[in-house]
C-alpha positions as CSV (number, residue, x, y, z in Angstrom):
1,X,14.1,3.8,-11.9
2,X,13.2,0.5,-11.6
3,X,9.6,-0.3,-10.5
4,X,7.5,-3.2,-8.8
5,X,4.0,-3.3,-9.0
6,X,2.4,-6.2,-7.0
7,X,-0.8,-7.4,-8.1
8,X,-1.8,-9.2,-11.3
9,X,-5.4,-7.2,-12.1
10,X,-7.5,-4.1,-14.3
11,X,-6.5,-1.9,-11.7
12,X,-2.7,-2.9,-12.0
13,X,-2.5,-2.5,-15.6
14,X,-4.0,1.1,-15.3
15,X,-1.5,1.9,-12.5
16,X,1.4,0.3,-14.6
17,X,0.2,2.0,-17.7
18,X,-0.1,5.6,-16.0
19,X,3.4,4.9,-14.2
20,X,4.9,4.4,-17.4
21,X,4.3,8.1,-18.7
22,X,7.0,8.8,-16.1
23,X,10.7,9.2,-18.3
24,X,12.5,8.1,-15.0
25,X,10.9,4.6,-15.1
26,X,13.6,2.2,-16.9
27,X,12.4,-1.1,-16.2
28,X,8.7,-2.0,-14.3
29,X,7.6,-5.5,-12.6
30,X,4.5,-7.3,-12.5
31,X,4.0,-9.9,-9.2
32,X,2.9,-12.1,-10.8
33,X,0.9,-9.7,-13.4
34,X,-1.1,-11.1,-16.5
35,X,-1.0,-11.7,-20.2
36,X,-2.1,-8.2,-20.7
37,X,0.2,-6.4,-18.7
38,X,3.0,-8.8,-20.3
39,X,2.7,-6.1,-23.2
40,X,4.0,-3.0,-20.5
41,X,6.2,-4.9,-17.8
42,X,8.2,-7.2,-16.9
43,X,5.7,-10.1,-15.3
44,X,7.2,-12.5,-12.4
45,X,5.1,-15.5,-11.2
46,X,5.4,-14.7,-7.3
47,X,2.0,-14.6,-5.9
48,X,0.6,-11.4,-4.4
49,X,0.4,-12.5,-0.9
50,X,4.0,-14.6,-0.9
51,X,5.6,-11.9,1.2
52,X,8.8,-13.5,1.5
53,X,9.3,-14.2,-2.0
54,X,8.5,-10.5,-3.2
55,X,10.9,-9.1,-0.7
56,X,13.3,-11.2,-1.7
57,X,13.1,-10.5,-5.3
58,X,12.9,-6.8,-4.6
59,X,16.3,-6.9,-3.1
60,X,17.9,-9.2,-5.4
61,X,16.4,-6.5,-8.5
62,X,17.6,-3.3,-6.8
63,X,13.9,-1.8,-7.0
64,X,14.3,1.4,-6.4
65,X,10.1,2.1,-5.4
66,X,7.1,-0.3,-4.8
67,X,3.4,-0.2,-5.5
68,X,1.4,-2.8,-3.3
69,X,-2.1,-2.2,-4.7
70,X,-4.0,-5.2,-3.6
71,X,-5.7,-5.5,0.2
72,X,-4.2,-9.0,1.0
73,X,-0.4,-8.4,0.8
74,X,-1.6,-4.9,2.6
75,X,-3.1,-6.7,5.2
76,X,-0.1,-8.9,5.7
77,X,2.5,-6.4,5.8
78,X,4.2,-6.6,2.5
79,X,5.0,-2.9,2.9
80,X,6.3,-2.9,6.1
81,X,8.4,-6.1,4.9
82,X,10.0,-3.8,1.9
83,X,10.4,-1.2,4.0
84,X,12.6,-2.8,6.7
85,X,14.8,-3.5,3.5
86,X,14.9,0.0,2.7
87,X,12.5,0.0,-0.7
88,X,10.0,3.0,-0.2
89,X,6.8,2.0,-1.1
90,X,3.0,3.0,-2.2
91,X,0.6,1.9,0.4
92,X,-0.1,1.5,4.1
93,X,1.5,-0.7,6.8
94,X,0.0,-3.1,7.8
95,X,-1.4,-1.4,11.0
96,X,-3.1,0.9,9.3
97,X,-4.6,-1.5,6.2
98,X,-6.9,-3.0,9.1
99,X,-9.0,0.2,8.2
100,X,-10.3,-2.6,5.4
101,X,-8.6,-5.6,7.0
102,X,-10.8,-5.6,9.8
103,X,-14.5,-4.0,9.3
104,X,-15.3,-4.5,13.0
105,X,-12.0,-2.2,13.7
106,X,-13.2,0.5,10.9
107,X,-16.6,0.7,12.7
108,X,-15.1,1.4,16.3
109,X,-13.0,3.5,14.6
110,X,-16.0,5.6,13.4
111,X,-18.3,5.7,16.5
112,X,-15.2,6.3,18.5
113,X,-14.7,9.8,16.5
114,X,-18.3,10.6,15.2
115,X,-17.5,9.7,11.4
116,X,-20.8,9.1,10.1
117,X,-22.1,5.8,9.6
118,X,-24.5,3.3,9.7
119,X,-25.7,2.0,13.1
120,X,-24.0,-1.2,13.7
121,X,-23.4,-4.4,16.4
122,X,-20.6,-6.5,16.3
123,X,-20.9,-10.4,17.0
124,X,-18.9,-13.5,17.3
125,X,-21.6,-15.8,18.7
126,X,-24.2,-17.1,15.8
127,X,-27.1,-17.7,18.5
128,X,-26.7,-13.9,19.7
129,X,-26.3,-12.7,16.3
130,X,-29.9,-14.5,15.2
131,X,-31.7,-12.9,18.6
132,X,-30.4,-9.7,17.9
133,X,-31.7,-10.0,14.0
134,X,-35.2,-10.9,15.8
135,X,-35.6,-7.5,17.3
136,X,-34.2,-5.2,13.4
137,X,-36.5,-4.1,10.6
138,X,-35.3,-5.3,7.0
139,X,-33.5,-5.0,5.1
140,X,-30.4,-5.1,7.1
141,X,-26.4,-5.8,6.0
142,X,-24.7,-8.7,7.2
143,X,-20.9,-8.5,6.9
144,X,-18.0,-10.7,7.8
145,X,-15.3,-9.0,9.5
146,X,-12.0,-10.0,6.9
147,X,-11.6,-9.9,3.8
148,X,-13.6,-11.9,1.6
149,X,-12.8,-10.4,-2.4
150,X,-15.3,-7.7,-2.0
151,X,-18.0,-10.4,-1.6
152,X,-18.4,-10.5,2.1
153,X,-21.3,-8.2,2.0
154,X,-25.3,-9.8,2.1
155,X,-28.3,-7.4,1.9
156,X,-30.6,-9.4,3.3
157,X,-34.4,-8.3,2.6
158,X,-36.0,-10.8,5.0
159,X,-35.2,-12.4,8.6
160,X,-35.1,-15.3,7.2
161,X,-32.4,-14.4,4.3
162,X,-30.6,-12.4,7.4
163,X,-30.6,-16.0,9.4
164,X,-29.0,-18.0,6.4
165,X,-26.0,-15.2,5.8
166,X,-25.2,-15.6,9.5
167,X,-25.5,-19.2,9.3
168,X,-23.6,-19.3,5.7
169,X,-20.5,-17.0,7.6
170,X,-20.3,-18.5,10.7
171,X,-21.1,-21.6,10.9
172,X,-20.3,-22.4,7.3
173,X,-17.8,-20.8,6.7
174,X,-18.0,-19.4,2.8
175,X,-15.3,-17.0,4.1
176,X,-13.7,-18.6,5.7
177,X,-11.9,-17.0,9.0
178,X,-12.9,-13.7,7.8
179,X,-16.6,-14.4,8.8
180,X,-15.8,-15.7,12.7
181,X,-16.9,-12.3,13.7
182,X,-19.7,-10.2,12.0
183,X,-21.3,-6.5,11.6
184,X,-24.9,-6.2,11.7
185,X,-25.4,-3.3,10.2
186,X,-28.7,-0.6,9.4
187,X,-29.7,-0.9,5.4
188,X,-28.8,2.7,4.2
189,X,-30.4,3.9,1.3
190,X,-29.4,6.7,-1.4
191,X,-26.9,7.0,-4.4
192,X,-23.5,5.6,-3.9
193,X,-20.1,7.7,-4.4
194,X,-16.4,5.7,-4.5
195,X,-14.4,8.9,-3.6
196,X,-10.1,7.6,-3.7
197,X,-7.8,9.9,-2.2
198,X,-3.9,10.3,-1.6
199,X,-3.1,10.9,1.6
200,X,0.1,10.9,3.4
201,X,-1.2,10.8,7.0
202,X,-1.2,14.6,7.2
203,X,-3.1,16.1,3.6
204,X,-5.6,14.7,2.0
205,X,-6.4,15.3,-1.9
206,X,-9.5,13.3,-3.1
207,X,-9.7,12.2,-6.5
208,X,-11.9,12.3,-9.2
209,X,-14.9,11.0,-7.6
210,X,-16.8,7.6,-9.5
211,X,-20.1,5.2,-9.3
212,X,-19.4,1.6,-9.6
213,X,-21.6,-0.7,-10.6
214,X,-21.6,-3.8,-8.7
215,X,-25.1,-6.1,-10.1
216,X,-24.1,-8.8,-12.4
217,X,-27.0,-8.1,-14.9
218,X,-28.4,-4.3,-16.3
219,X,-30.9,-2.3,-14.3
220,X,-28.6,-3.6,-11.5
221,X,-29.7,-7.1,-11.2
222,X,-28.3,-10.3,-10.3
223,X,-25.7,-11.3,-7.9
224,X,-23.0,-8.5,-6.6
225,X,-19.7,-8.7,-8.6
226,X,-16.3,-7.3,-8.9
227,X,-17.7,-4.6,-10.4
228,X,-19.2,-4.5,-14.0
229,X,-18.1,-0.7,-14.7
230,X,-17.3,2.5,-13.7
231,X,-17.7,6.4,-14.9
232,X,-16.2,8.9,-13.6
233,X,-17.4,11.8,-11.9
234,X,-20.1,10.7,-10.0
235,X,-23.2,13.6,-11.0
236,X,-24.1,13.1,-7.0
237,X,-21.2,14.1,-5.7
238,X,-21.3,17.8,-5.7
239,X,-19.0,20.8,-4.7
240,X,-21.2,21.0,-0.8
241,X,-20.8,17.4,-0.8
242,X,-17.6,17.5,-1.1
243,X,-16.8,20.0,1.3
244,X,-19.1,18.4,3.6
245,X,-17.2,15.0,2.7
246,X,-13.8,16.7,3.4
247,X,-14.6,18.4,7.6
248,X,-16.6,15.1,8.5
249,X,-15.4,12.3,6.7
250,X,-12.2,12.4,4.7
251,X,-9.9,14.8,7.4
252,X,-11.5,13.4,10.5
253,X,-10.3,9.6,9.2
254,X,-6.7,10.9,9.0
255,X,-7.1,12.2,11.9
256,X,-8.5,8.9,13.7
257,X,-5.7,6.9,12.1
258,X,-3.0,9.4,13.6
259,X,-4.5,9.2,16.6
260,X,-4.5,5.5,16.9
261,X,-1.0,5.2,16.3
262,X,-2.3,4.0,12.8
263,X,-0.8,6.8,10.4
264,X,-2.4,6.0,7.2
265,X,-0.5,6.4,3.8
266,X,-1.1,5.4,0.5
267,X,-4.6,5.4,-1.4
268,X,-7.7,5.3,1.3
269,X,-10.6,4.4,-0.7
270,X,-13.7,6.1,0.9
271,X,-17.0,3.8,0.1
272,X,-20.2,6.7,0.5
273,X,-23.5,6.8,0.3
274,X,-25.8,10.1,0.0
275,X,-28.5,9.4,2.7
276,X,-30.8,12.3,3.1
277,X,-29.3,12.6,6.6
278,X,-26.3,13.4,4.5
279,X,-23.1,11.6,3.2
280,X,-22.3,8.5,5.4
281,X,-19.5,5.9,5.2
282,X,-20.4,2.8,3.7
283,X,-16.6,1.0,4.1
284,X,-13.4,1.9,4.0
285,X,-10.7,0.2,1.6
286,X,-7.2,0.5,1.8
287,X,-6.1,0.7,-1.7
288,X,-7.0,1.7,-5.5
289,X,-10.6,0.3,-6.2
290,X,-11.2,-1.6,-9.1
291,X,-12.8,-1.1,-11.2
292,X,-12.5,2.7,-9.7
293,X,-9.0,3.3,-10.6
294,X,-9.8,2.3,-14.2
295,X,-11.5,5.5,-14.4
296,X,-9.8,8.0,-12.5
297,X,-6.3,7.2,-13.4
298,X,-7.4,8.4,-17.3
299,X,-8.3,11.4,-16.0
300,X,-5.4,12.6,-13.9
301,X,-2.9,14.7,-15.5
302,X,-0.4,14.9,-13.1
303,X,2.2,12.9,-13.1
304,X,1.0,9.2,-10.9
305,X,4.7,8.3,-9.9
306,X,5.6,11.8,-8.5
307,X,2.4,11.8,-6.9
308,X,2.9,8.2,-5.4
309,X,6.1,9.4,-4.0
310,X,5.0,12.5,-2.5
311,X,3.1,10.7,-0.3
312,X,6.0,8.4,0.5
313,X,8.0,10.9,1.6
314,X,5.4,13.2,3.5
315,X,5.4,16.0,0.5
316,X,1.6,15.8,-0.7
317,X,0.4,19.4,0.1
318,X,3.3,20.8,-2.1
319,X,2.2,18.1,-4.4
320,X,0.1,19.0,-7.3
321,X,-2.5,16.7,-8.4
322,X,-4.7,17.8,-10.8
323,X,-7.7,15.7,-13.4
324,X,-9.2,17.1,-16.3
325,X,-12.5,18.6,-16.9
326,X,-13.4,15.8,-18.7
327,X,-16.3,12.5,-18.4
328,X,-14.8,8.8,-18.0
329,X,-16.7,5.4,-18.6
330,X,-15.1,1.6,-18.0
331,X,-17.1,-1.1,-19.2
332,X,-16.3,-4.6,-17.8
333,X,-16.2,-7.2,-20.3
334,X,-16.4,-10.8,-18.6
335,X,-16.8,-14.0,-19.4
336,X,-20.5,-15.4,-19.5
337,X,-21.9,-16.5,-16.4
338,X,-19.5,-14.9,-14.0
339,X,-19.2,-14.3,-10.8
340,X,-20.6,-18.1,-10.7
341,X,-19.1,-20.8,-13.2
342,X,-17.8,-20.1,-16.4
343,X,-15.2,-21.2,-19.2
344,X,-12.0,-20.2,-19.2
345,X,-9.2,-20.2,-22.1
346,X,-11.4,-18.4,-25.0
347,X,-8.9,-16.6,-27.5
348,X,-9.0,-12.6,-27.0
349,X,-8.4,-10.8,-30.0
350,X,-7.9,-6.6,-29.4
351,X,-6.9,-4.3,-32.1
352,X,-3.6,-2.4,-31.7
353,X,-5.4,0.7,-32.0
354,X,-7.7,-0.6,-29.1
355,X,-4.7,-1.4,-26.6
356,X,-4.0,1.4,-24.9
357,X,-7.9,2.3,-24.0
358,X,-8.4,-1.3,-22.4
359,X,-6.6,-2.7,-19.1
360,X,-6.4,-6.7,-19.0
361,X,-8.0,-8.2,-15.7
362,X,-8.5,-12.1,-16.2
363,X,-5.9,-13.2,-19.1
364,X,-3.2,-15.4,-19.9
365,X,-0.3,-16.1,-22.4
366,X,-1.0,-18.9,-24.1
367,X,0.8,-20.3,-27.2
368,X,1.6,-16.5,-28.1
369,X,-2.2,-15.8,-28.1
370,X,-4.0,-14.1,-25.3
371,X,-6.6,-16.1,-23.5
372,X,-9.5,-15.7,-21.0
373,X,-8.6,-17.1,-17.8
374,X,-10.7,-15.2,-14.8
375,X,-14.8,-13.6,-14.4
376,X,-13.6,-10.7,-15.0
377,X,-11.6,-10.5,-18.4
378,X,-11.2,-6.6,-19.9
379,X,-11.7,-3.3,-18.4
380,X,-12.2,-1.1,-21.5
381,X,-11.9,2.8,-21.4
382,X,-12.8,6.1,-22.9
383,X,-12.9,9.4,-22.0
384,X,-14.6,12.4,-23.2
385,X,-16.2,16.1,-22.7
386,X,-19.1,14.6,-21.7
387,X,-20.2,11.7,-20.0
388,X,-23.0,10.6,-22.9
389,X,-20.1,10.7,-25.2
390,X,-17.7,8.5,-22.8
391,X,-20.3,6.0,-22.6
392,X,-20.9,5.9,-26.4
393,X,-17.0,5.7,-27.2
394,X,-16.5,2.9,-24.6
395,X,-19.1,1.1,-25.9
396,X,-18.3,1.4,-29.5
397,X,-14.5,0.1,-28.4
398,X,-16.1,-3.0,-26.9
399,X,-17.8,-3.9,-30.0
400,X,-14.3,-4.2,-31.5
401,X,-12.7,-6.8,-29.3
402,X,-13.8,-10.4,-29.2
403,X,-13.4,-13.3,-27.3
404,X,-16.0,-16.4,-27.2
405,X,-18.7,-16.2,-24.2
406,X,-17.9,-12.7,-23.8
407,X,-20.7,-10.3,-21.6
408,X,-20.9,-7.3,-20.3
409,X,-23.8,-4.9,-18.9
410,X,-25.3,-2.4,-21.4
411,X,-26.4,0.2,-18.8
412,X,-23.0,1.4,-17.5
413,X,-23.4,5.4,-16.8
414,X,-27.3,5.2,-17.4
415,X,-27.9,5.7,-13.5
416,X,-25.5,8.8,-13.9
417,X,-27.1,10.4,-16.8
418,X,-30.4,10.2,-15.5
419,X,-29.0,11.6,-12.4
420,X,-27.8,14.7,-14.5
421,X,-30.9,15.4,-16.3
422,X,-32.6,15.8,-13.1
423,X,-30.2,18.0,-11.8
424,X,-30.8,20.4,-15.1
C-alpha cells in the first residue's frame, strides 16, 4: 500500500512510525513532513492546507489510503477533496471537523443535546461582549470561535484582563478572522483528562486516556503552549468515569453529529475536565492531539492502519483495539524561550539507539545534519510498568540528545503521581 500522511509535526511522526509496523505499507508520504520524519517516509514540500496540490499529488501517486491529521486541512475539506477522487481516507469531512472548526457550533451543539458543559454566551459585538463581562464573577474563559493553533484560549482572572482578550480578539485581531465571534465561557475547575477515540459515526472505542501539560514553565507556570508533555493514563480518569464519560459524553456526541447530518469519522478528541458536578466537556478537537497521540500510539497494540481503516469503511465494533497495561511519559524538548521568540537552526544530535523512542516536531535537513527550526523541537518517549518508571526512562533519554538552547519542563507526570498516591 502506498500511504499519505498530511502534516509535518510530533504527532505525524508517531502516526507514521506506528503505520509503518503494518507489512502491507510499501511506500509512506510526508505533506510536507520534517527532517525527522525524512528518516521513515518519503517527505513532499506541499503545505498542509494546499488542498489542491495534495489532491493532486495523491492522484498522480496512486495512494491507495490517506491520513489527514491536522485541524486546518480538516476544516477545509481536504478529505472530502480525496474522497471525490476516490482515495479513502482517516478523518472527518469537513462538515463534521466544525465540531473544532467552529467552537460557537460545538457549544450549540452541546446545550442543544444536554452534553455537559460549561455555561457559555456567544458574541460578535465587542461593546456587548464587555457589558455582559460586567455582570460574571472571575475567572472566566474567553475564546475565539476558529482556529487559532490551540492558542485561542485566555483565562482571564480579572475584568479587566477579560476586557483586554475581547479587545486583543476582536478588535485586534491576534487571530485573526477566527476571533470575529467569541464564547464567554464559566471558569471550570478540577483535573483535566484528553480522552481520543475512534469512531466511525456509529461505535465509539476511547483510547488510552492522557494529561497534557500545557504551562510553558514547571509547577505549570508561564504562558499556555503546544503542550510541554504528556503521560498516559490519566490516574483521574477512572473505570465510573469512564462509563459515565461513555452514556453522557462520548455516545451522545455521535449521536449529535448523526443527527445533524454531521456523521463524524475519524479521531474525535474529547477535551474533559473532572468538576465535582462531574466530568464536563472542555472542547472538542477533531483529530489526534499532540502531544496526546505521542503517548497513546506507544501503547496501542493493535494494529493503527487496520484500525484507521475500520473506521473508514464502517467496521469499528468488529474492530479490535486493544493498549497494554502499561504507563507512558512524553517530554517536550523545545527550544529556549518558546512559545515567544527563540533561535532556530541549532544542530540536533540523537543517538541511534535513541531514534525510535523520540518523534521530531520542529526540525529541518540542513547540510545532512538535523537542525532546530520550530518552539517545539523533540517529543521524546518511554513506556513502562509503571508510570514513576516511564517518567524516569523518558527523562534519562532526554539527557542523551542535545541541541544548543534546548528546554524542557522537569515536572512532566508529577501532577499524576501525586494524584495516585492519594488515591492509595
Amino acid at each position: 500500500m502506498r500511504i499519505l500522511v498530511i502534516g509535518g509535526g510530533g504527532r505525524e511522526h508517531a502516526v507514521i512510525k506506528a503505520i509503518k509496523k503494518n507489512n502491507e505499507v510499501k511506500e509512506i508520504y510526508a505533506l510536507p513532513g520534517n527532517g525527522g520524519i525524512a528518516e521513515d517516509a518519503i517527505c513532499v514540500n506541499i503545505g498542509a492546507k494546499d488542498v489542491d496540490k495534495i489532491v493532486q499529488f495523491a492522484v498522480e501517486n496512486k495512494i491507495d489510503y490517506a491520513i489527514v491529521t491536522p485541524d486546518d486541512p480538516l476544516v477545509l475539506g481536504t478529505v472530502d477533496a480525496l474522497e471525490d477522487k476516490g482515495i479513502p481516507c482517516f478523518g472527518p469531512q469537513a462538515k463534521a471537523a466544525i465540531i473544532e472548526g467552529s467552537k460557537a457550533f460545538s457549544k450549540d451543539l452541546m446545550k442543544k443535546y444536554g452534553i455537559p458543559t460549561a455555561s457559555y454566551e456567544i458574541f460578535n459585538d465587542e461593546d456587548k461582549a464587555i457589558e455582559y463581562l460586567k455582570t460574571q464573577d472571575m475567572p472566566i474563559v474567553i475564546k475565539a470561535d476558529g482556529l487559532a493553533l490551540g492558542k485561542g484560549v485566555i483565562i482571564a482572572q480579572t475584568l479587566d484582563e477579560a476586557i483586554d482578550a475581547v479587545h486583543s480578539m476582536m478588535s485586534d485581531k491576534v487571530f485573526g478572522a477566527s476571533g470575529d465571534n467569541i464564547v464567554i465561557e464559566e471558569f471550570l475547575t478540577g483535573p483535566e483528562i484528553s480522552v481520543l477515540a475512534f469512531t466511525d459515526g456509529k461505535c465509539v472505542k476511547p483510547m488510552v486516556s492522557s494529561m497534557d501539560h500545557k504551562r510553558a514553565h514547571d509547577g505549570d507556570e508561564g504562558l499556555n503552549t503546544g503542550g510541554m508533555g504528556t503521560i498516559a493514563p490519566n490516574p483521574y480518569y477512572t473505570d465510573a468515569v469512564a462509563k459515565e464519560c461513555m452514556e453522557k459524553i462520548f455516545l451522545p456526541t455521535i449521536n449529535a453529529m448523526n443527527n445533524e447530518n454531521r456523521t463524524f469519522k475519524g479521531c474525535l478528541y474529547f477535551g474533559l475536565m473532572l468538576t465535582p458536578k462531574g466530568p464536563k466537556v472542555i472542547e472538542y478537537n477533531c483529530r489526534f492531539g499532540d502531544p496526546e497521540t505521542q503517548v497513546v500510539l506507544p501503547l496501542l497494540e493493535s494494529d493503527l492502519l487496520t484500525v484507521m481503516r475500520a473506521v473508514t469503511d464502517g467496521k469499528l465494533a468488529e474492530t479490535e483495539v486493544k493498549f497494554a497495561d502499561k504507563s507512558a511519559c512524553c517530554v517536550v524538548m523545545a527550544s529556549d524561550g518558546y512559545p515567544q521568540h527563540y533561535e532556530k537552526g541549532f544542530e540536533i544530535t540523537i543517538p541511534n539507539e535513541q531514534k525510535p523512542y523520540v518523534y521530531v516536531a520542529g526540525a529541518t535537513q540542513k547540510e545532512g545534519k538535523l537542525v532546530t527550526s520550530g518552539g517545539r523541537v523533540l517529543n521524546v518517549t518511554a513506556t513502562a510498568p509503571t508510570l514513576k518508571d516511564a517518567i524516569e526512562k523518558a527523562y534519562e533519554r532526554v539527557e542523551k540528545i542535545h541541541f544548543d538552547n534546548a528546554y524542557c519542563r522537569r515536572d512532566i507526570g508529577k501532577r499524576a503521581l501525586d494524584a495516585i498516591k492519594e488515591n492509595k
